[in-house]
C-alpha positions in Angstrom: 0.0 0.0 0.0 1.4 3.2 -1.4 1.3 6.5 1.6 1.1 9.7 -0.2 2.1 13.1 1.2 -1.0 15.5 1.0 0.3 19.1 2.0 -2.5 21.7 2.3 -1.7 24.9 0.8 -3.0 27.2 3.5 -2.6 30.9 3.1 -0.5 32.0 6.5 -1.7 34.7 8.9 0.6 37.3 9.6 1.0 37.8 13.0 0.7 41.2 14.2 2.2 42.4 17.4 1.8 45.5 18.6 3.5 47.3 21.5 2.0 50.4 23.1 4.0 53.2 24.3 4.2 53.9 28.2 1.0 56.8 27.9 -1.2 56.7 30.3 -4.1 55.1 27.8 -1.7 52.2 26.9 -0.8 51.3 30.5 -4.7 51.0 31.6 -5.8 49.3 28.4 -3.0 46.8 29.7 -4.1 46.7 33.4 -7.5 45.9 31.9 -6.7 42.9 29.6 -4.3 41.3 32.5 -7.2 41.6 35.1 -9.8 40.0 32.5 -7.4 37.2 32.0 -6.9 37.0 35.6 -10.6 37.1 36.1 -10.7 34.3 33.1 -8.2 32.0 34.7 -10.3 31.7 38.1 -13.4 31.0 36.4 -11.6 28.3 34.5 -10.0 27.3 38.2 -12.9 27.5 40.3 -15.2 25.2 37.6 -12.7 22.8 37.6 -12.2 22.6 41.9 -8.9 23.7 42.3 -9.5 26.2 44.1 -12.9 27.1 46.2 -15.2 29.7 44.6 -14.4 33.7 45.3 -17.4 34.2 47.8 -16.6 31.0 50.2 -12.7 32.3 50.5 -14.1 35.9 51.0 -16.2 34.5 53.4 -13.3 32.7 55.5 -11.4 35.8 55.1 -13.8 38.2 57.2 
């Protein structure tokens, strides 16, 4: 039985990275995206029990 190679001719996407200066607009558009992925990551975390849900630990803390 004869294997052939099949290579798909996919057009690449360019990646695109762009930096923001240190204004004051670029630094709270950061802050912004690293506390929604922070926010993301616990969701993911809590639904998956590794770690208790926010209002039972802010319960044990007060």
């Amino acid at each position: 039985m004869s294997q052939k190679i099949i290579r798909i001719h996919a057009q690449r996407r360019k990646m695109q990275r762009t930096h923001r200066d240190d204004t004051p607009e670029g630094i709270k558009l950061d802050m912004l995206t690293l506390r929604a992925l922070a926010e993301l990551v616990v969701d993911v975390m809590e639904e998956r029990g590794s770690v208790p849900p926010a209002h039972e630990l802010a319960r044990r803390i007060w």
